[in-house]
N, C-alpha and C positions, 0 to 999 in steps of 0.2 A: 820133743816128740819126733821130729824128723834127723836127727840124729847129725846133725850141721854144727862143726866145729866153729863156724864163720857165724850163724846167727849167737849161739852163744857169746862170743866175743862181741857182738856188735849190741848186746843183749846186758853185757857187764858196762862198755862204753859207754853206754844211754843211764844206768843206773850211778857210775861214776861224774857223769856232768851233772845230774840232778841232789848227788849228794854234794859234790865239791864245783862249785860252777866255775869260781876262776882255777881251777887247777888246770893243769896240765893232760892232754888226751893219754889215752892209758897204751895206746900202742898205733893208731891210727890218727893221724891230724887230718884239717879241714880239706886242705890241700891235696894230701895223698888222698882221702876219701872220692874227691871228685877223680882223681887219675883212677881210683880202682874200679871204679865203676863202670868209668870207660871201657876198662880193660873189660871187666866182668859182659858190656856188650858188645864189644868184639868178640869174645867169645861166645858169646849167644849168637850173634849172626852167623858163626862155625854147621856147618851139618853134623851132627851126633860124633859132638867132643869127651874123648874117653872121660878124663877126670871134672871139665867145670862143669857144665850146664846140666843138670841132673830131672828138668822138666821139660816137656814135650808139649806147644799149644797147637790144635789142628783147629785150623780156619779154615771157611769158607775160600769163594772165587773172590777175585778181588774186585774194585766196581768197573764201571767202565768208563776210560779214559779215553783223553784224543790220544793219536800215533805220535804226535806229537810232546804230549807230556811224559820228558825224559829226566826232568828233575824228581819227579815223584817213584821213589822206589820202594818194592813190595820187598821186606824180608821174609826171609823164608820160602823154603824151595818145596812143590807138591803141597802147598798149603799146612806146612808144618813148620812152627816156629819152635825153638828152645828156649828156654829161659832159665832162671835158680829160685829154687822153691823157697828159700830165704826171702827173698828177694818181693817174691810175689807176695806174701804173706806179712811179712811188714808192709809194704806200703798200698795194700788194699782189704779193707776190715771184710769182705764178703767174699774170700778164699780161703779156706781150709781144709784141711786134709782128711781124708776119707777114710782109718783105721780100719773100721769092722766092712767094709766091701763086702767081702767073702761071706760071711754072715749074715748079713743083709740078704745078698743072692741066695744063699741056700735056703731062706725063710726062719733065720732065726731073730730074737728081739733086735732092735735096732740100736745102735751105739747111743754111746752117754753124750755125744756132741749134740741126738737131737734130743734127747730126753732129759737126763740131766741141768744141761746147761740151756737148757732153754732157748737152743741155735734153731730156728725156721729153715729147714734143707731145702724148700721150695729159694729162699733168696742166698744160696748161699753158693757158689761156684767148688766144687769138690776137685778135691787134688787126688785121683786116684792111683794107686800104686799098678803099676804096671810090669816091672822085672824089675831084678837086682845085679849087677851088675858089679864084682867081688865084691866088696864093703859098701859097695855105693845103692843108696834106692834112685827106682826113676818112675817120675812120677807123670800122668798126664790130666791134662785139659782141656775139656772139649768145647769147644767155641766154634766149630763147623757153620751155629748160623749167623755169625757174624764173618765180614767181608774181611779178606789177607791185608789188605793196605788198612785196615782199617787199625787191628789186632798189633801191625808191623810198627806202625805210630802210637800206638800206647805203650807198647815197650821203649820205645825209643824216650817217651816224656816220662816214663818212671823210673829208668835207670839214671838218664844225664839232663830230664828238663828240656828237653830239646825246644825251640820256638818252633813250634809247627806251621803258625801262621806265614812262616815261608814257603812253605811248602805249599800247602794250602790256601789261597789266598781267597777272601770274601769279594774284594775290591777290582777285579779284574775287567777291563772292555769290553769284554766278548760274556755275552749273556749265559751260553751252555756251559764256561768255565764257572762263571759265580753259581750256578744249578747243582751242578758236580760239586764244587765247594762246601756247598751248604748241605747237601746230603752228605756228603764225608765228616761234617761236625755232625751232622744230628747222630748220625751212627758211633760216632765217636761217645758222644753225650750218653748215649746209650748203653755201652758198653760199659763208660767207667761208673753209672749209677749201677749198674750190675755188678760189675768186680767189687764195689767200694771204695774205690780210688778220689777222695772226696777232693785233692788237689786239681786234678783232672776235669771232672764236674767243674768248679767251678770256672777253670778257665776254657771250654770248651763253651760252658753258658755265656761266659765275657765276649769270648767271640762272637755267637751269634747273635749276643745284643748289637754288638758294634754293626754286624751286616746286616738289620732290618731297614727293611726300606718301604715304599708306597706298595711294592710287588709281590712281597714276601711276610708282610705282618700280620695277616690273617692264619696263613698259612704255619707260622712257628708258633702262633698262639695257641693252634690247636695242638700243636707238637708239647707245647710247656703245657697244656693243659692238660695231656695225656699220661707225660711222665713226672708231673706235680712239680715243676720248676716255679717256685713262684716270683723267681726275679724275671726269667726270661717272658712268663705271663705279661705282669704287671707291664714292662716295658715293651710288647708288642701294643698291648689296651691301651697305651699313652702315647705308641704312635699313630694307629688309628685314629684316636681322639684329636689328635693337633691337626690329621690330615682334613679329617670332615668336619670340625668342629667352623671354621670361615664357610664352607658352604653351605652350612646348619642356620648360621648367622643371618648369610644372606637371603636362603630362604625363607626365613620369616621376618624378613625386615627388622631387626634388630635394628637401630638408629643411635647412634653412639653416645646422643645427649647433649650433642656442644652445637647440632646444626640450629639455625634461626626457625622461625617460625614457616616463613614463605619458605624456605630449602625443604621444611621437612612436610608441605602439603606437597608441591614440585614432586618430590619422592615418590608419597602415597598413590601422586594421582599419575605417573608415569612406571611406576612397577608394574610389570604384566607377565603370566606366565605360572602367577603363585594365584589359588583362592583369596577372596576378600578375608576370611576369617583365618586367616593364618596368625593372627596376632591369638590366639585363645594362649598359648600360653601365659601371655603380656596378662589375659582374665586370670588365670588360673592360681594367680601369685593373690591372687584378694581372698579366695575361696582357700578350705582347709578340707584335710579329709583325705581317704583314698581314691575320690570319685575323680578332683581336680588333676590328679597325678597319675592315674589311670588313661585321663583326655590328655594330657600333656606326650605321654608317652603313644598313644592313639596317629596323635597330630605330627608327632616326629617320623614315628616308621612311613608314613605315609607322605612324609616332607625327604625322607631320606631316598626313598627310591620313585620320588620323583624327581631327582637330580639329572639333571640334560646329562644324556648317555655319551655327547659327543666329548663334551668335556671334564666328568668324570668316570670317563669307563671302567678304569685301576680302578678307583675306589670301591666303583656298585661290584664288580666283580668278587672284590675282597668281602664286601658284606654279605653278599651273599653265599658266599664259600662261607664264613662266619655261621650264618644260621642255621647251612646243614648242617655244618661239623658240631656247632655246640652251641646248642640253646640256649644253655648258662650265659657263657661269655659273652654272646648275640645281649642276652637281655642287661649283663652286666655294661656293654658297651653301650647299651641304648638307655640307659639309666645316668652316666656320666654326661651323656651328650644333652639328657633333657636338665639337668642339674646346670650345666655350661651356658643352655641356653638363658634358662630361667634367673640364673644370675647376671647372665649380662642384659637383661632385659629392666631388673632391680638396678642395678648400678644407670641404666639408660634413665631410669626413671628418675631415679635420685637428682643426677646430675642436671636434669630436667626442671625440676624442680629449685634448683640455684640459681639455672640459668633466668629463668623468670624473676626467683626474688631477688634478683642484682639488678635485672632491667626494670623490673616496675622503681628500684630504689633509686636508679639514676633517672629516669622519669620524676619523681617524684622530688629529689633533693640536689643531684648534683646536676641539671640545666638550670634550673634556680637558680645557683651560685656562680655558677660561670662569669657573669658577669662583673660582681664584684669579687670575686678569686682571681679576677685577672689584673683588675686596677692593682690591689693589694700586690700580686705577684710583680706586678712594674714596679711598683714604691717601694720593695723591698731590695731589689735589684738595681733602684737607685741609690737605695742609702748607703747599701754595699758596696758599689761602685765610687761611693765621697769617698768613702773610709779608706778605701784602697787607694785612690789617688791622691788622697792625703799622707797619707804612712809610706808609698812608694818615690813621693816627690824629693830630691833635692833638700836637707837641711835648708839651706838659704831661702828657697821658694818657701820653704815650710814656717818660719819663723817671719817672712814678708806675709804670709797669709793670717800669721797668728794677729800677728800686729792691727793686721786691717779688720779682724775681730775685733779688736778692744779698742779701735777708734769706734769703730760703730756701734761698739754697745756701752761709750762712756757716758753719752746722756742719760742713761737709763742705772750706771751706777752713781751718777752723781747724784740724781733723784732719791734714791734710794737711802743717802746719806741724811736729809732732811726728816725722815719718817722714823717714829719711834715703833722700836721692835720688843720693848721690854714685855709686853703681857707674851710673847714667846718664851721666855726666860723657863718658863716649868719646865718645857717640853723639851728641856737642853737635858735633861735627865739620864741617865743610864738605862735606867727599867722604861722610858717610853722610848728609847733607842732601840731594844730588846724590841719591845710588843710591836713597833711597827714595823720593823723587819721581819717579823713573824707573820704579820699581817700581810706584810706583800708577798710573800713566799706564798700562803696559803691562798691569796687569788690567782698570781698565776698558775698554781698547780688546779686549782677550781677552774681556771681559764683554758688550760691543755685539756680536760676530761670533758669537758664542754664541747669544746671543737672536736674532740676525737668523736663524742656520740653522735655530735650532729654530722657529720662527716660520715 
């Protein structure tokens, strides 16, 4: 349609790598692709070059900068920039070319781009033909209400990728630079959900994720809410939440669950500054229904901006910016905080609830035992202590020591040589060898389950 020997070609390229993937590029490698591009914006930064740049974008003024920011350059001179209609139409799905112009203007039907094919011209950026120029079309793009540096840095990330975020930086000291920053991405963001430029979008959303702060996340929530970004949403609603959600806590006496009984009357009876009934939530977890959850939410807005002004100013500010700009999100965010709440109050209870039946159970079994747990614990500590000092000692000591065994327990085998042992004779058996090694295994395994329950 635009008559571009270069989209063609770049057009068979694309077609040739998805039929033969490992083959060979058909006239253009990775390599040279990146230098022609370059080349291709150097050329576009040119003022009205005979043969390459064959489109025309007119922007706006640019925004307003310190005197000082000399890194940041505006291309294009009188608020006109160039570019290659190729160029623009690959890599932004909501440009294209405007055929029947003339026909339109004069009141005739409208072209088959919007009728036909089912193209919405309300979202869609028109490349309109403007002169010809011998063999060559030239085409224009009106973008007047968006800003030159704005316009200048999209061309620059659709030609070569450029990192902008040099350029532009979120993270800067000085507070009027990250202001200017952040309006140059939202405009940015803006622009390329307009062009199409789905590359762009998203790392235009990356960045202003990365720059949310206590200052600014009320403020882009309503920005993502407006142009339906649901990542850069969701991740302002989640910094809000982390930021109020401990002063949400402390204002209703949330209690962690692990303090003692005297810590957490101490608490009750020395918290001041909150109503006595601020625990309704702590009620509202018993009750069901939309009443309970209606009070819960009642209890929060009413706990939220009674937050000491001295010490969350940022915050009340941001919420309050929240509620005008957007009700939704105001009630979405006041929904998450009472959910935060309400769980940490179930978990405070739980845990509450442990910590008792562990202490009534060491009340109740292990001071009991203490006493003999400890003799036990010395006699075992003794016997272990023979053992070791017997296996560790010297052979010679160790065979002096045997000896003095079996002097003083000769009396007692010599006796024994007198006594008949014959009614034992059965129990010399095999199978009662078996059964009662069976039998002592099975007490002390009955003897470990026993101590573990009592225990």
């Amino acid at each position: 349609t635009l008559r571009l020997e270069r989209l063609a070609r770049l057009c068979d390229e694309l077609l040739h790598r998805m039929d033969a993937p490992g083959a060979p590029a058909l006239f253009v490698p990775p390599s040279t692709l990146r230098l022609a591009m370059q080349v291709l914006l150097r050329q576009a930064r040119e003022s009205a070059p005979s043969d390459s740049s064959d489109t025309i974008i007119l922007s706006g003024p640019p925004l307003p900068r310190r005197k000082r920011d000399t890194a940041r350059e505006v291309v294009g001179a009188g608020g006109k920039h160039w570019a290659h209609a190729f160029v623009l139409c690959a890599g932004c799905a909501n440009i294209r070319e405007d055929p029947d112009l003339a026909r339109v203007q004069a009141g005739g039907r409208p072209s088959a781009i919007s009728s036909s094919s089912g193209v919405d011209l309300q979202n869609t950026c028109l490349l309109r033909r403007c002169s010809v120029v011998g063999s060559t079309l030239r085409f224009q793009l009106d973008l007047r209400d968006v800003a030159a540096d704005v316009v200048g840095a999209w061309l620059r990330y659709l030609y070569i990728q450029e990192d902008l975020s040099l350029t532009w930086p979120c993270d800067s000291m000085l507070l009027e630079d990250n202001v200017a920053a952040e309006r140059f991405w939202i405009e940015l963001l803006r622009l390329a959900q307009r062009v199409g430029d789905n590359k762009l979008l998203l790392y235009a959303q990356d960045v202003l994720v990365s720059a949310l702060s206590a200052d600014n996340w009320a403020h882009l929530a309503l920005f993502a809410e407006q142009v339906q970004c649901r990542l850069l949403l969701e991740t302002s609603l989640m910094m809000g939440l982390r930021l109020l959600q401990p002063a949400m806590l402390d204002s209703f006496r949330v209690p962690t669950g692990l303090e003692g009984d005297t810590q957490q009357v101490d608490q009750d009876s020395n918290s001041a500054g909150f109503p006595e009934h601020a625990a309704t939530v702590g009620g509202a977890l018993s009750s069901s229904g939309s009443a309970a959850r209606g009070t819960v939410d009642l209890e929060l807005e009413r706990h939220l901006f009674g937050l000491p002004a001295s010490t969350y100013s940022s915050e009340l500010a941001a919420v309050v910016a929240l509620k005008k700009g957007s009700p939704t999100q105001y009630g979405e965010l006041k929904r998450r905080l009472s959910e935060s709440v309400t769980t940490a109050q179930r978990v405070s209870s739980q845990l509450q609830q442990c910590a008792r039946f562990f202490d009534s159970h060491e009340k109740r079994g292990f001071r009991r035992d203490d006493g003999g747990s400890g003799r036990g614990r010395w006699m075992e500590l003794a016997a272990l202590m023979v053992l070791l000092v017997f296996f560790i000692i010297p052979s010679t000591a160790r065979q002096t020591a045997i000896a003095v065994l079996v002097s003083a327990f000769e009396p007692f085998r010599v006796w024994t040589a007198f006594v008949d042992w014959g009614w034992l004779s059965p129990l010399a058996t095999g199978a009662v060898r078996v059964v009662s090694i069976n039998l002592l295994v099975l007490a002390l395994l009955l003897f470990v389950v026993w101590s573990g329950l009592k225990g």
